[in-house]
C-alpha positions in Angstrom: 0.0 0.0 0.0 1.3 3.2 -0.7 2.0 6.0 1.7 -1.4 8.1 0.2 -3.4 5.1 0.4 -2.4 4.3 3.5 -3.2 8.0 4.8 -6.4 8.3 3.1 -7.3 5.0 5.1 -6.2 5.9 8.6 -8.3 9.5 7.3 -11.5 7.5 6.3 -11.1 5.0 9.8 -10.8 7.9 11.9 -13.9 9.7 10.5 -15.7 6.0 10.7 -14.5 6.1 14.3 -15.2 10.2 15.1 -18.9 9.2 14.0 -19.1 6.0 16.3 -17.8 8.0 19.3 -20.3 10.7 18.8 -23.7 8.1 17.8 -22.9 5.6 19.9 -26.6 3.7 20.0 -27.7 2.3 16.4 -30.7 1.7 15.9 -31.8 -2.0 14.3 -35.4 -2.6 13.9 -37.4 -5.1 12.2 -41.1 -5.5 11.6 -41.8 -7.1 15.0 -39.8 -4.7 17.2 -37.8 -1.8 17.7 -34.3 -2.1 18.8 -31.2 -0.4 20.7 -27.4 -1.1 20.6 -24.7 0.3 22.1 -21.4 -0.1 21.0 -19.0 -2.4 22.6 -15.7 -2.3 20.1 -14.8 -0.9 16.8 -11.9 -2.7 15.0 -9.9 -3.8 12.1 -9.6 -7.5 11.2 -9.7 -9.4 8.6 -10.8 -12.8 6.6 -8.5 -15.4 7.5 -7.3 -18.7 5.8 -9.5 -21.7 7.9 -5.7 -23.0 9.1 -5.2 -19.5 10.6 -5.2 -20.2 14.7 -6.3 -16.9 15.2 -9.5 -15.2 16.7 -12.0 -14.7 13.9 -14.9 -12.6 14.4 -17.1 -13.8 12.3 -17.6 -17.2 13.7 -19.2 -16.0 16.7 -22.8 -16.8 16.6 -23.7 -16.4 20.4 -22.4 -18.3 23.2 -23.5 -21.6 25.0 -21.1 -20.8 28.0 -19.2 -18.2 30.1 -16.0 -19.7 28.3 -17.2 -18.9 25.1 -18.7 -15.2 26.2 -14.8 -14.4 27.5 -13.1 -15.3 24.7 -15.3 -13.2 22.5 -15.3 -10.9 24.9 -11.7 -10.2 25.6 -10.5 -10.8 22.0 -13.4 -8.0 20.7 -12.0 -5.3 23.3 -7.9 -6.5 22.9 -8.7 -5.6 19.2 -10.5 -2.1 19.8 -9.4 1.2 18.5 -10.7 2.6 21.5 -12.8 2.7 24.9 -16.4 2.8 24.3 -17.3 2.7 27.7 -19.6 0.1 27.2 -19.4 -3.0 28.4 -21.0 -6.5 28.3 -22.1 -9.5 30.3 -22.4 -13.0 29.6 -26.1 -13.3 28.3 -26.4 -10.3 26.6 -27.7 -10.4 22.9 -25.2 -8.5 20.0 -25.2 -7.5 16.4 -21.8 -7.7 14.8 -21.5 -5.0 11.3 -18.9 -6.0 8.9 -18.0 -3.6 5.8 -14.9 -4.0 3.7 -11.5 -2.0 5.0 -8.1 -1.3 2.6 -5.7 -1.8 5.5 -5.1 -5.7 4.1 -6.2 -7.6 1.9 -9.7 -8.9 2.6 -9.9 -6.4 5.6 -12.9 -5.5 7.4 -14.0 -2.6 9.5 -16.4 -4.2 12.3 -18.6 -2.7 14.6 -19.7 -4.8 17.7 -22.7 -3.7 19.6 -24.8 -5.2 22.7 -28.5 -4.8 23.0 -29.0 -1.6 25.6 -30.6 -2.7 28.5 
């Protein structure tokens, strides 16, 4: 990548993130109900080879345990590009946004919020 790509990209990410930090509930509703997140972590990441042994955001579907809560959990804020403020507890229900980032290839932008309670 070259220097101007990579300075428009950290440009773009930091506007992305100025946003976030400012509307920090987004709003996901559906034809049954209205609903309420609030951000937990913001991060770049990517889509790994299946031999990768590395923590990969996108198969987390929910967890059946505590276990499985804290390793989300911890790898989700470890990989944040800052404090939201907001945390969560085992239990709670999440939507996970994905769009395409330039910083590698197949990177992703990703946006992990928690139901508000």
């Amino acid at each position: 990548m070259t220097e101007t790509a990579s300075t428009r990209l950290l440009t773009q990410a930091a506007s992305i993130t100025d946003t976030l930090l400012i509307k920090r509930i987004i709003h996901f509703d559906t034809l049954y109900k209205r609903g309420e997140y609030e951000i937990v972590a913001v991060f770049l990441s990517q889509v790994y080879r299946k031999s990768d042994d590395i923590f990969k955001y996108y198969q987390f579907f929910g967890a059946d345990t505590q276990a499985e809560f804290d390793e989300f959990y911890t790898n989700i804020k470890a990989l944040a590009l800052y404090d939201t403020g907001v945390s969560a507890d085992y239990g709670d229900s999440f939507i996970t946004l994905s769009t395409c980032a330039y910083h590698t290839e197949n990177g992703r932008l990703v946006v992990v919020a928690r139901k508000a309670r």
